[in-house]
SEFIMI-261175 format. One line per field, with one value per residue: residue in one letter; x, y, z negated of N, C-alpha, C in turn. Coordinates in steps of 0.2 Angstrom, whole numbers. Layout:
N
aa = [a  ...]
n.px = [X  ...]
n.py = [Y  ...]
n.pz = [Z  ...]
ca.px = [X  ...]
ca.py = [Y  ...]
ca.pz = [Z  ...]
c.px = [X  ...]
c.py = [Y  ...]
c.pz = [Z  ...]
END
This chain:
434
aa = [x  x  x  x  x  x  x  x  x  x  x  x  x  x  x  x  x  x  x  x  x  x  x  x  x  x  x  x  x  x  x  x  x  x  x  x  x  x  x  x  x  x  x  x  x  x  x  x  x  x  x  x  x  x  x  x  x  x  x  x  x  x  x  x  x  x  x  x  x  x  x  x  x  x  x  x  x  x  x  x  x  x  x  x  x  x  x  x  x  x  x  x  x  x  x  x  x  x  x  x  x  x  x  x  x  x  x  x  x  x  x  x  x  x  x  x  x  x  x  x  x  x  x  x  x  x  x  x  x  x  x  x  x  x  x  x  x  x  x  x  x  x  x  x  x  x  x  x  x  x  x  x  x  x  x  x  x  x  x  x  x  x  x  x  x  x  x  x  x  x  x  x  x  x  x  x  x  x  x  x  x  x  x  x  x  x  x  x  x  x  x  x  x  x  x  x  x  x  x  x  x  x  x  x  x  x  x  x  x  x  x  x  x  x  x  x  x  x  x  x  x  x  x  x  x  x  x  x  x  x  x  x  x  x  x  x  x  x  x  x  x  x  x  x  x  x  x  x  x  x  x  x  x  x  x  x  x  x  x  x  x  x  x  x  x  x  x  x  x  x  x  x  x  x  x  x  x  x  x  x  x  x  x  x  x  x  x  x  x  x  x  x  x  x  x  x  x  x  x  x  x  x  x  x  x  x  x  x  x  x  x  x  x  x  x  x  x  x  x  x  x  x  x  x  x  x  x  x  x  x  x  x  x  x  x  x  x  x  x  x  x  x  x  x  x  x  x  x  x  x  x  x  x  x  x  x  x  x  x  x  x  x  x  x  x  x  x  x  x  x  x  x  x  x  x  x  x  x  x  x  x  x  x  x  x  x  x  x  x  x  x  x  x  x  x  x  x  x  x  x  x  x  x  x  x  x  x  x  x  x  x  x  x  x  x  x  x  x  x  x  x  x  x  x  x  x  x  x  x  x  x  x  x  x]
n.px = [18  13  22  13  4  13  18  28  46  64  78  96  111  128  139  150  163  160  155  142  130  116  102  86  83  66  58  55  46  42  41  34  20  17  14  2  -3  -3  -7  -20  -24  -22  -31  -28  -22  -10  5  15  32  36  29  29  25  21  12  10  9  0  -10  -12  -14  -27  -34  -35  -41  -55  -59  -62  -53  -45  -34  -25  -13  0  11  26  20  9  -2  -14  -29  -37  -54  -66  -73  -69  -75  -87  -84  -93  -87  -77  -59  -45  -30  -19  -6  1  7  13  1  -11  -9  -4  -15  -25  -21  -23  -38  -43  -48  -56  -72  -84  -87  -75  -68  -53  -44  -34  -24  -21  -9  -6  -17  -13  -3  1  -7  -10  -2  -2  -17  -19  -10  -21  -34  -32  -33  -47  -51  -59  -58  -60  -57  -50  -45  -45  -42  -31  -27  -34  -48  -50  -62  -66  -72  -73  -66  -64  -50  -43  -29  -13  -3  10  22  34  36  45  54  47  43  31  20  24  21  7  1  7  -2  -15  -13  -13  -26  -31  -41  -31  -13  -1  11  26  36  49  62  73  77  67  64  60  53  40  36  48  43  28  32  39  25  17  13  15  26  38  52  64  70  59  44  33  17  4  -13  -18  -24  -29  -30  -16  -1  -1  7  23  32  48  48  60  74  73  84  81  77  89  98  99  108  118  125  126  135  146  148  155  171  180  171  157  146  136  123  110  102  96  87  95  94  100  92  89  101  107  110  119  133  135  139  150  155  160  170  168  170  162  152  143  136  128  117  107  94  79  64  70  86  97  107  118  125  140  146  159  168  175  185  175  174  168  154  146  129  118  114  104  95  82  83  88  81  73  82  91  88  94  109  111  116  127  134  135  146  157  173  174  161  146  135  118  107  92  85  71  58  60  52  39  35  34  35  41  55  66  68  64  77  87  83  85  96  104  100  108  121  127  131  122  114  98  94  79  77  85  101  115  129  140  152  155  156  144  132  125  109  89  77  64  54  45  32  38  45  57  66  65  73  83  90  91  99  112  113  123  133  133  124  107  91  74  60  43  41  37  32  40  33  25  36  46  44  53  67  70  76  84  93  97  106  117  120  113  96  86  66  52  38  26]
n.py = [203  217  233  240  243  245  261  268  271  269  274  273  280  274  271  275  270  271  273  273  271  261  262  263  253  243  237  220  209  197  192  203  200  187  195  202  190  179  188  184  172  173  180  194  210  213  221  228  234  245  237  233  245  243  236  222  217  226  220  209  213  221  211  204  213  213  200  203  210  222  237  249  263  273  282  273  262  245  241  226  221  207  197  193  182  176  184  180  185  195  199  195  191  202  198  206  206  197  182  178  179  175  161  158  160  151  140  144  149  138  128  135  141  143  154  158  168  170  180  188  202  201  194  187  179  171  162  145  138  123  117  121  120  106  97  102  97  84  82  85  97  110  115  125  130  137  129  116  120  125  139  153  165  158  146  145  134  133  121  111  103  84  79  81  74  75  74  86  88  98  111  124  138  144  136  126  133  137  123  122  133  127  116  121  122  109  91  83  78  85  80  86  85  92  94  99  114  126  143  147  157  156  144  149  163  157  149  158  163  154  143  123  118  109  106  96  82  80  92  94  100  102  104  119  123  132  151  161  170  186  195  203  212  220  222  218  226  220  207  203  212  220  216  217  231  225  219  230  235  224  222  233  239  245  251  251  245  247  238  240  233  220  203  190  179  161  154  167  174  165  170  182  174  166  177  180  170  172  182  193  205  200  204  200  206  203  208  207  193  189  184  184  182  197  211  218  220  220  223  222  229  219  209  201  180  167  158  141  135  126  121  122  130  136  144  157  157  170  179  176  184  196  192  184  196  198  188  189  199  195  183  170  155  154  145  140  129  116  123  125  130  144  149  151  160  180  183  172  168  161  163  177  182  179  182  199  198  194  206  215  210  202  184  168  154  145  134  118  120  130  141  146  159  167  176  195  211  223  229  244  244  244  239  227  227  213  217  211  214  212  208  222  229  223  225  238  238  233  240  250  251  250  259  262  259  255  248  247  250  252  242  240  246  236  230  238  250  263  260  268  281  278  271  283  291  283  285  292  294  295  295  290  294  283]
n.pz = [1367  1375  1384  1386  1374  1364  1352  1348  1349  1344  1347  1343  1341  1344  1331  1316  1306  1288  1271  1259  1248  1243  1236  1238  1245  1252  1240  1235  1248  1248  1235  1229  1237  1228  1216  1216  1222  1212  1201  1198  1193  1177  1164  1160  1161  1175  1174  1188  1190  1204  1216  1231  1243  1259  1274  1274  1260  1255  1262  1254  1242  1244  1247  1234  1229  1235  1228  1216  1207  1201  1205  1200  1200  1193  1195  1199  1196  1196  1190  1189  1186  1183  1190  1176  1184  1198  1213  1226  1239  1253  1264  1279  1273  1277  1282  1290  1298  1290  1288  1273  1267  1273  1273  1259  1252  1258  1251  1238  1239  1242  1232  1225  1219  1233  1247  1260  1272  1283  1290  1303  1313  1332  1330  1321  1322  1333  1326  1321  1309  1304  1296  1284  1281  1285  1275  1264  1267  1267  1251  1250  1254  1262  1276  1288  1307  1321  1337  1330  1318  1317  1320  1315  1313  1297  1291  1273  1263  1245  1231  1216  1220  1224  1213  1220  1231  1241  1253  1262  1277  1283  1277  1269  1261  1260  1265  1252  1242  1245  1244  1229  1223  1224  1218  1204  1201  1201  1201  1193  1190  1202  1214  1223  1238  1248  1264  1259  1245  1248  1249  1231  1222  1219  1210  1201  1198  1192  1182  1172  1171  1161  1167  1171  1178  1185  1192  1199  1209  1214  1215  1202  1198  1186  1182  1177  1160  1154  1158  1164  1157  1158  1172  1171  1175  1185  1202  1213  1224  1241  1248  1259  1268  1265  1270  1283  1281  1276  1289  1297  1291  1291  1303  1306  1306  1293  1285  1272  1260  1248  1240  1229  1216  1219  1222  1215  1218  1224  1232  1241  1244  1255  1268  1266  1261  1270  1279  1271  1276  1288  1289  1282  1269  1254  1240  1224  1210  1196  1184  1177  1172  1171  1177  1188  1194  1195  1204  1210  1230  1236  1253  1266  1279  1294  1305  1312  1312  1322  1318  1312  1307  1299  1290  1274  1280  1279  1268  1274  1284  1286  1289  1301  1315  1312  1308  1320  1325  1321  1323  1337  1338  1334  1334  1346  1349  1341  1333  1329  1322  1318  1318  1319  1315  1318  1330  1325  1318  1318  1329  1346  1338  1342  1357  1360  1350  1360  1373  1370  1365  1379  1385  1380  1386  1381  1381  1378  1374  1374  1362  1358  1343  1341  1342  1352  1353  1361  1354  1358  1367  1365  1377  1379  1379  1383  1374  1369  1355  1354  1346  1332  1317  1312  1321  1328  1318  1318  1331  1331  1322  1331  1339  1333  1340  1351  1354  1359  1363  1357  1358  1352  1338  1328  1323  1313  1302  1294  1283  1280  1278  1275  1284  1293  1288  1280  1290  1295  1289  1293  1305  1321  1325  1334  1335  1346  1355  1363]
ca.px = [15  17  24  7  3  18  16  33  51  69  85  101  117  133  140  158  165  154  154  136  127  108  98  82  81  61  58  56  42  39  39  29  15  16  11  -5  -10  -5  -11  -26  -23  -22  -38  -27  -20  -2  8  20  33  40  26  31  18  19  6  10  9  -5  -17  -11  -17  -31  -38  -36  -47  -61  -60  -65  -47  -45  -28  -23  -8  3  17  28  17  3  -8  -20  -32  -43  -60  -68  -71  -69  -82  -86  -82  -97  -86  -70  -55  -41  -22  -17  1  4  8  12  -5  -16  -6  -3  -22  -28  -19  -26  -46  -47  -48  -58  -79  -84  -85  -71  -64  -49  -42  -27  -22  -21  -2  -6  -22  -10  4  -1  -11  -11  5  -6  -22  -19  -11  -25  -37  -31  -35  -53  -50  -64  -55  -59  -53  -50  -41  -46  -42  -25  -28  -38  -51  -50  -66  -64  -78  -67  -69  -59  -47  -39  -21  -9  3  14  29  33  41  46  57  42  41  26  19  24  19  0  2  6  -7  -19  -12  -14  -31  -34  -41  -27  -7  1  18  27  41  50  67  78  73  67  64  58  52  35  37  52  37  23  35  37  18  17  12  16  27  45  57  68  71  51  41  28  13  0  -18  -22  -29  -32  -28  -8  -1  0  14  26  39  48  51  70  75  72  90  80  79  94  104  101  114  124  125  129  144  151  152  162  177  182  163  156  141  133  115  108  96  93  89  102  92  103  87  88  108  112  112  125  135  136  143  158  159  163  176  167  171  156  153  140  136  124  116  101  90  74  60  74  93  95  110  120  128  144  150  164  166  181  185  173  174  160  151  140  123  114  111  101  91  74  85  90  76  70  89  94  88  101  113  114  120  134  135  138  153  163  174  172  155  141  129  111  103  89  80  63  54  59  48  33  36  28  38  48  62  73  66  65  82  89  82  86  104  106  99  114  125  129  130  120  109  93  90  72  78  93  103  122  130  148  154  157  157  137  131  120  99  82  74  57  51  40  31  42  50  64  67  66  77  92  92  92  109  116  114  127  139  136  120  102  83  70  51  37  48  29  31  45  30  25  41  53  44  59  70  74  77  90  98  101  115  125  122  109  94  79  60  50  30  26]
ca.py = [210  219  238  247  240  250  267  271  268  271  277  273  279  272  275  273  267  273  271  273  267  261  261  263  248  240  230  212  207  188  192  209  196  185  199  203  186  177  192  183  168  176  184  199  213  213  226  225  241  245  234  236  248  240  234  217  216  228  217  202  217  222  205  202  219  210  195  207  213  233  237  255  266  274  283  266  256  245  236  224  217  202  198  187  177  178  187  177  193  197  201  190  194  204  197  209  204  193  174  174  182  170  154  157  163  148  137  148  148  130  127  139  137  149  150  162  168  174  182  193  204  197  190  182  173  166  158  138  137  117  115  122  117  98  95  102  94  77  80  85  106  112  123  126  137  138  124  110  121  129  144  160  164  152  147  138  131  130  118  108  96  79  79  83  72  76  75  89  87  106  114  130  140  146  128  123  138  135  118  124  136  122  111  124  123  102  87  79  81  84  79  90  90  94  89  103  116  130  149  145  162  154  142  153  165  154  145  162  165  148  136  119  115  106  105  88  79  82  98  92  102  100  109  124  121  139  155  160  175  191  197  211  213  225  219  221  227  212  207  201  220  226  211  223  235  223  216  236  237  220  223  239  238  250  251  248  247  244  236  240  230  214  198  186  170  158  155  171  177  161  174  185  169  166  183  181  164  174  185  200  202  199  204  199  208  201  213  203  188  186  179  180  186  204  214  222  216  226  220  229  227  215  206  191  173  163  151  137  137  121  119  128  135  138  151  162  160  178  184  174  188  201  186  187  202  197  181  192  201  189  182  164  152  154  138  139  121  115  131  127  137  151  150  151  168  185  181  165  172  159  165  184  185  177  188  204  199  195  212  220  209  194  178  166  148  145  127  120  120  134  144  147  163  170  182  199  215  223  236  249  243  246  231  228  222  209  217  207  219  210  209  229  232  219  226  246  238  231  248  254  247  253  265  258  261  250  249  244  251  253  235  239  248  230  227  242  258  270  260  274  286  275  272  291  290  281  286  297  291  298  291  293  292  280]
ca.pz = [1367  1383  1384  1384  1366  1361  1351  1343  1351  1342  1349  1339  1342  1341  1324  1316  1300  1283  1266  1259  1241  1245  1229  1240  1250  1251  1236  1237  1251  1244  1227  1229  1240  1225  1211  1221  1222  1205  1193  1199  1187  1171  1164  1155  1166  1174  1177  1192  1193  1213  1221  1241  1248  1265  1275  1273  1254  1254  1263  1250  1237  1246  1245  1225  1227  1238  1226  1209  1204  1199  1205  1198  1202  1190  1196  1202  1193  1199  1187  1193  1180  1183  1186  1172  1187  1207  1219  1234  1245  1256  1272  1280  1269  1283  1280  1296  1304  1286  1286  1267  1265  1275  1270  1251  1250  1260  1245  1233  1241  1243  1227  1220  1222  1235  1253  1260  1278  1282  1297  1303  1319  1336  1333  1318  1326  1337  1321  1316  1302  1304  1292  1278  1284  1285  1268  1259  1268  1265  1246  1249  1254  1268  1277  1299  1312  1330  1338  1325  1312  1318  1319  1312  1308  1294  1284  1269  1257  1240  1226  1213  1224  1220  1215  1227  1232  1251  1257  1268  1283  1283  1271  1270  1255  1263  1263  1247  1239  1245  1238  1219  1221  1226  1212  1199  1201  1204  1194  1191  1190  1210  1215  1230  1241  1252  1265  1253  1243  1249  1242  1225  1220  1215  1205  1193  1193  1189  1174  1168  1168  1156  1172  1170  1183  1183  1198  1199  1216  1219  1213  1196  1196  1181  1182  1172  1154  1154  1162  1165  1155  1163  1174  1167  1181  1189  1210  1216  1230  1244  1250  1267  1269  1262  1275  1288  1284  1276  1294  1298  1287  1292  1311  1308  1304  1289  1282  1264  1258  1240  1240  1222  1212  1222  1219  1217  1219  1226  1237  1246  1247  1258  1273  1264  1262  1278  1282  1270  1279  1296  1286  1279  1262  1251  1233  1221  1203  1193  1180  1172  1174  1168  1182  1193  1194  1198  1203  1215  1234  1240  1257  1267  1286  1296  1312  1313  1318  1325  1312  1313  1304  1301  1283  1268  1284  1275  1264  1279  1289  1290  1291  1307  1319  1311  1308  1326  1328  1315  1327  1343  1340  1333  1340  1346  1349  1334  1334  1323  1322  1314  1314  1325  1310  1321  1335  1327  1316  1321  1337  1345  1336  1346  1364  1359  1350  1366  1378  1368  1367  1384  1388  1376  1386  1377  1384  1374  1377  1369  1363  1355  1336  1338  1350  1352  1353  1363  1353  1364  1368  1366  1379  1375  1383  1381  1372  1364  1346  1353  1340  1326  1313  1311  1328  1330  1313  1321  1337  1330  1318  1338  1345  1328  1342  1357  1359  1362  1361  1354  1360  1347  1332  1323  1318  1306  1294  1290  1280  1276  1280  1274  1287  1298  1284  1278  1294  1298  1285  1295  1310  1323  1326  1336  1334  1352  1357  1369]
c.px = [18  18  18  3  9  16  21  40  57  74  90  105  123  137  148  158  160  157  147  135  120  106  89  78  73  61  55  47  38  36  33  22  13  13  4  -8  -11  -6  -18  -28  -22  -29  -34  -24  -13  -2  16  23  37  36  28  23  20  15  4  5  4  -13  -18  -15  -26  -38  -39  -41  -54  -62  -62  -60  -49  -39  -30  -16  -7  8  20  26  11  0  -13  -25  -40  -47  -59  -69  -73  -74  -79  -87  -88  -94  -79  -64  -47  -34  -18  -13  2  2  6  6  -13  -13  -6  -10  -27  -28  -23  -34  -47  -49  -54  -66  -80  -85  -81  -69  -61  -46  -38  -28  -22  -12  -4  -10  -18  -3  0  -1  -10  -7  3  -12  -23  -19  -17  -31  -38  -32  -42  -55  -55  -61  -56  -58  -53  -46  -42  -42  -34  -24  -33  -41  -50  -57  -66  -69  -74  -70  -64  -57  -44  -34  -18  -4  8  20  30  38  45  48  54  40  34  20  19  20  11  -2  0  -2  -15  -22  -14  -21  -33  -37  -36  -20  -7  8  19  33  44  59  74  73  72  65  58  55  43  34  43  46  29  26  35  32  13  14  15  17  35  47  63  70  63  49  33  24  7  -5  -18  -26  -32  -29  -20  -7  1  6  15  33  41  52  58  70  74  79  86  80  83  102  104  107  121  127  129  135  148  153  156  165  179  177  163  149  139  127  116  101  92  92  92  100  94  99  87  94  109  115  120  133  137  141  150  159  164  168  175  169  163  157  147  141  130  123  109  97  84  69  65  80  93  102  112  123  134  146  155  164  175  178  181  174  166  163  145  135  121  112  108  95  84  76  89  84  75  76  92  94  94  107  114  117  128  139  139  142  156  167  174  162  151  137  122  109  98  85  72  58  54  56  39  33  32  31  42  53  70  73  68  71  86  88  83  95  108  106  106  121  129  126  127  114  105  91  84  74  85  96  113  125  137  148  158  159  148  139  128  113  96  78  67  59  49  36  31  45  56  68  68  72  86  93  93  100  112  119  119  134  142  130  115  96  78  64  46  40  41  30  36  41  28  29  43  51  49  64  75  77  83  96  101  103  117  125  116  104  85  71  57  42  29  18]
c.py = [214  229  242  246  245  258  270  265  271  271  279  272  276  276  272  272  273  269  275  266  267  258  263  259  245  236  224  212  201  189  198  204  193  188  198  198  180  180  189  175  170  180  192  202  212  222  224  236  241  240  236  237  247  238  227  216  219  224  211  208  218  215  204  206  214  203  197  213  221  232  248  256  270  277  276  261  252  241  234  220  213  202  194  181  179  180  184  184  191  199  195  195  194  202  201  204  197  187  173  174  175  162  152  158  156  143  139  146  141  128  129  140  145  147  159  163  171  174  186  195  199  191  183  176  167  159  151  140  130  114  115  118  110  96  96  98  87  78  84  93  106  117  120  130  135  132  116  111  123  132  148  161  158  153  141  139  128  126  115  101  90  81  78  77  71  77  78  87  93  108  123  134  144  140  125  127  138  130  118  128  132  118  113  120  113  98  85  83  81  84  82  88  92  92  92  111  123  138  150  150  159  150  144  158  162  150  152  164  159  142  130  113  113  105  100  87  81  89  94  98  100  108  113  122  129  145  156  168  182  194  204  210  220  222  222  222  220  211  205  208  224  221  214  227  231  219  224  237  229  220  228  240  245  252  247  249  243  245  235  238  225  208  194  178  168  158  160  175  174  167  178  181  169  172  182  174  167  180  193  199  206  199  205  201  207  204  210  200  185  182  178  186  192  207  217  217  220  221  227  225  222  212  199  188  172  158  147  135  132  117  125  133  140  144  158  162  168  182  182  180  193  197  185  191  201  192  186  198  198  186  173  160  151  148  138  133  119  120  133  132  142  153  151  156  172  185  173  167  169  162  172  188  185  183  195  205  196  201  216  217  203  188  173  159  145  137  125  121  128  139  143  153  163  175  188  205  217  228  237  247  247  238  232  226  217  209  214  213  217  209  219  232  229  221  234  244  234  237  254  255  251  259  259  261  254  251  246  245  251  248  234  242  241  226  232  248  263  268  266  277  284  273  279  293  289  284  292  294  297  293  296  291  286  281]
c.pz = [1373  1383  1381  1378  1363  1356  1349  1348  1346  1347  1343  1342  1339  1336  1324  1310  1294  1278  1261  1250  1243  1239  1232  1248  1247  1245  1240  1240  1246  1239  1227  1231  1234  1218  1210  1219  1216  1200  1195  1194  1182  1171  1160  1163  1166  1177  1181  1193  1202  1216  1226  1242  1255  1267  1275  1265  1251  1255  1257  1243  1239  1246  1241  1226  1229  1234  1219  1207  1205  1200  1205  1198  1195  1189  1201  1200  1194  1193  1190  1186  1184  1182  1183  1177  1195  1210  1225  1238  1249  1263  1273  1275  1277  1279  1285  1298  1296  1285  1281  1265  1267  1272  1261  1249  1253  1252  1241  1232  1239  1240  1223  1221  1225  1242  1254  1268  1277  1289  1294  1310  1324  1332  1327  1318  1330  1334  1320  1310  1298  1297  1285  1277  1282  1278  1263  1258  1267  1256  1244  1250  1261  1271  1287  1300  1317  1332  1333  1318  1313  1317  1318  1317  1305  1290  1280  1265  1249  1234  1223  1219  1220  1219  1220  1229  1241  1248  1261  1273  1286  1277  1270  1263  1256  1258  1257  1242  1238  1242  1232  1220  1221  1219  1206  1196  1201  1197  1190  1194  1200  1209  1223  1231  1247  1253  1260  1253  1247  1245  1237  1220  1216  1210  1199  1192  1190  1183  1170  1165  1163  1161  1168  1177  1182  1189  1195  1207  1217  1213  1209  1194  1190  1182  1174  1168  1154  1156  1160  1160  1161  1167  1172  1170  1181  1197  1209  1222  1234  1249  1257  1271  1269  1268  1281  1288  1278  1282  1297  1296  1291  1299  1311  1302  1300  1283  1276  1263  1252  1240  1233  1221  1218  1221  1219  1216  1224  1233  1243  1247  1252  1266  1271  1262  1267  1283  1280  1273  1286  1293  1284  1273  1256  1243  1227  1215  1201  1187  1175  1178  1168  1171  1185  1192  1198  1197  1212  1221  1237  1245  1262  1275  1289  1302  1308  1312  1317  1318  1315  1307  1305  1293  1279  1276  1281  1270  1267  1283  1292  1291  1298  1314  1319  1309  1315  1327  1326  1322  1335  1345  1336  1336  1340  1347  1341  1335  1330  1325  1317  1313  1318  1320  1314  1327  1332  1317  1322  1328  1339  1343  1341  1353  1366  1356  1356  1369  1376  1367  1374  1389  1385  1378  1385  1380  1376  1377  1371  1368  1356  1346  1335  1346  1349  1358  1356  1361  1359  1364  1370  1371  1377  1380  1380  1379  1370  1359  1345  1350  1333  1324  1313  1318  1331  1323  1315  1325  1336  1327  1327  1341  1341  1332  1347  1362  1362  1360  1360  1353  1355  1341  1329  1319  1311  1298  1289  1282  1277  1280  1277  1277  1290  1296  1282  1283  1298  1294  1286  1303  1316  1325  1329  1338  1343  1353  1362  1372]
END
C-alpha cells in the first residue's frame, strides 16, 4: 500500500501510568463472523446480541443477506432468519478486506447447489486461497480463480461432496473451519486434522447448535440430517481486541487495566499467557460458560524479560504484531518461530512488523517462519499501517512509549472501530487527513 492510498493518519502521545476499566472493548471478530454465516444452517431464526458492526463482519452478514437471509436490528440485537432455501445471488458476493469471509464462505458454497463468486478488495485479491481451495477440490468441490485457483475472484459451482478426509499441514482455524462447514453438508462422515489444535470457536458453536461433531486426536464430522437449531447468543468482547491495551498496561510500569466480558477460550488467551510469561501480572475471572467461557482479564504493568514463542502459535496469531511491542521493551532477545502463517495476513506481518520496529528504533532480524527482537529503548517515528489494522493498533500502543504517528489508521474500521475513542483515556491522541 504505497502512501497516496492513505486517508487517515494518528498521532499518539507518550502517556504515563493509568488505571482504566474497559467494558467497551469490539465484541468478538471470529465469533461475530461465524453468527452471520451459520444462522444459515438452521431454518428457525437466531438472534445474536452485540454482533461487531465492523466492516469485516458486515460483509460476512451482508452475504447471508444476498443468499435469502433477513437480518433485522433491534437496539444491540441482530436477528437473522433463514431462507427456506438459499438464493443463487445474481451478482459476485463482496468479502471486502475479509479472509474469514472468503475462506469460511468458500467451505460453506462448495457444498451447496448453485454457482457462486466471491471476491474481496485489492489486498485480499492478493492473500492464498490455495490452502482452502485444494482440500475441497480433492473431494469433488469446483471451485476456480486466478493463479490455478489461488486467488480471488473465486468461482465456485456447489454441490453435495464426498466425505472429507485431510490432514492439514497448517494448524488454520480458517482452513479447518471451511472444512466442517464442507462436511456439514457431505454424503458421508469426514474426518479432520490438523498439526495442533487451533481456535475452536466453530466447532464448540456448531455442537451447541446440535451438529454432530466430536473432537479427539482428529476432528469427526457427521452430515446434517436436518437443519441445526438457531443461535441465541450474546458475542463477548474479542480478547484479540482487547490485547492491545492489555499490551498498553504491561509496558508501563504502574498501569492496570480490566478488560470486561471476554472470552476465556483457552484458544484465544494464549497471547495474554505469554505476557504473564514476560512478568506482567495477568489475572483471569471467569464468570459463565455456555458456547464459550466468558469473563473478565485484569493485567497490571512491570519490568519485562524477553520470551521465546514457538508453540500454540495458531492461538496467538493475530496477537503477535502487539506481542511485539511487549517484546521490544523487554529486557533481553525475544525469538518467534514457527509462525510463517504471518506472511500471508492482510500484510507480511513478519517484514512489516520488522520494518516498523526498526523505524521506532529497535534492533530486530527478520527470519522465514519468525523474527527475533532486542529488547530497547523505542523512539518516537512516522510508520505506516500497510494497510493491516493490527499493524496500525500495535504501533499507536508503541508510541504510549515514546510519541509517534501512524499513516493508513482507516484500516483499524475493519476490526475495532471505537479504538481511538478508547485510547484517548490513557493518553492524547490526534486523528489527521492525508
Amino acid at each position: 500500500m504505497s502512501a497516496k492510498e492513505f486517508k487517515k493518519g494518528l498521532e499518539v502521545c507518550a502517556g504515563s501510568a493509568f488505571e482504566i476499566e474497559i467494558d467497551a472493548i469490539a465484541t468478538d471478530k471470529s465469533i461475530s463472523h461465524r453468527c452471520a454465516i451459520f444462522s444459515l444452517l438452521s431454518n428457525k431464526p437466531s438472534k445474536i446480541k452485540n454482533f461487531l458492526k465492523a466492516e469485516d463482519t458486515l460483509n460476512s452478514l451482508g452475504i447471508a443477506a444476498a443468499l435469502g437471509a433477513k437480518a433485522q436490528w433491534e437496539g444491540d440485537t441482530l436477528t437473522i432468519t433463514p431462507p427456506s432455501s438459499l438464493s443463487e445471488p445474481d451478482d459476485v458476493l463482496d468479502c471486502g478486506n475479509s479472509g474469514t469471509t472468503i475462506r469460511l464462505m468458500s467451505g460453506f458454497l462448495s457444498s451447496i447447489d448453485g454457482f457462486f463468486v466471491l471476491t474481496g478488495d485489492k489486498y485480499l485479491r492478493r492473500r492464498p486461497m490455495k490452502r482452502v481451495a485444494e482440500p475441497l477440490r480433492s473431494v469433488g468441490a469446483k471451485i476456480d480463480g486466478r493463479d490455478g485457483g489461488n486467488f480471488a475472484p473465486l468461482a465456485i459451482r456447489g454441490a453435495k461432496l464426498d466425505g472429507i478426509t485431510f490432514d492439514s499441514k497448517i494448524s488454520s482455524a480458517q482452513v479447518k473451519s471451511a472444512l466442517i462447514l464442507a462436511a456439514l453438508n457431505a454424503k458421508s462422515p469426514s474426518v479432520i486434522s490438523e498439526p495442533e489444535l487451533s481456535r475452536d470457536h466453530t466447532e464448540r458453536m456448531l455442537v451447541g447448535m446440535g451438529a454432530d461433531i466430536k473432537v479427539a486426536d482428529k476432528i469427526y464430522v457427521s452430515p446434517m440430517s436436518k437443519p441445526l437449531e438457531p443461535l441465541n447468543m450474546s458475542v463477548p468482547s474479542d480478547p484479540s481486541s482487547a490485547f492491545f491495551f492489555a499490551v498498553a498496561a504491561a509496558i508501563t510500569e504502574g498501569a492496570k487495566v480490566t478488560l470486561k466480558n471476554l472470552t476465556l477460550n483457552p484458544t484465544r488467551v494464549e497471547a495474554f499467557v505469554v505476557l504473564q510469561k514476560m512478568g506482567a501480572k495477568v489475572e483471569f475471572v471467569e464468570k459463565e460458560n455456555v458456547y464459550e467461557p466468558i469473563g473478565d482479564i485484569i493485567v497490571e504493568g512491570a519490568k519485562l524479560k524477553a520470551v521465546e514463542v514457538s508453540e500454540n502459535i495458531s492461538w496467538l496469531i493475530d496477537e503477535l504484531p502487539a506481542l511485539s511491542i511487549a517484546m521490544a521493551v523487554a529486557e533481553g532477545e525475544s525469538v518467534v518461530k514457527n509462525a510463517k502463517e504471518l506472511r500471508v495476513k492482510e500484510s507480511d506481518r513478519i517484514t512489516t512488523v520488522m520494518t516498523n520496529l526498526r523505524a521506532f528504533g529497535i534492533e530486530c532480524e527478520e527470519f522465514e517462519d519468525g523474527y527475533k527482537i532486542r529488547g530497547g529503548e523505542l523512539k518516537s517515528a512516522h510508520v505506516t499501517s500497510f494497510g493491516d489494522h493490527r499493524l496500525a493498533m500495535s504501533f499507536a500502543i508503541a508510541s504510549l512509549k515514546c510519541g509517534g504517528k501512524i499513516d493508513g489508521f482507516e484500516a483499524v474500521s475493519t476490526s475495532f472501530p471505537n479504538f481511538v475513542q478508547l485510547l484517548s483515556k490513557i493518553t492524547q491522541v490526534r486523528e489527521y487527513e492525508l
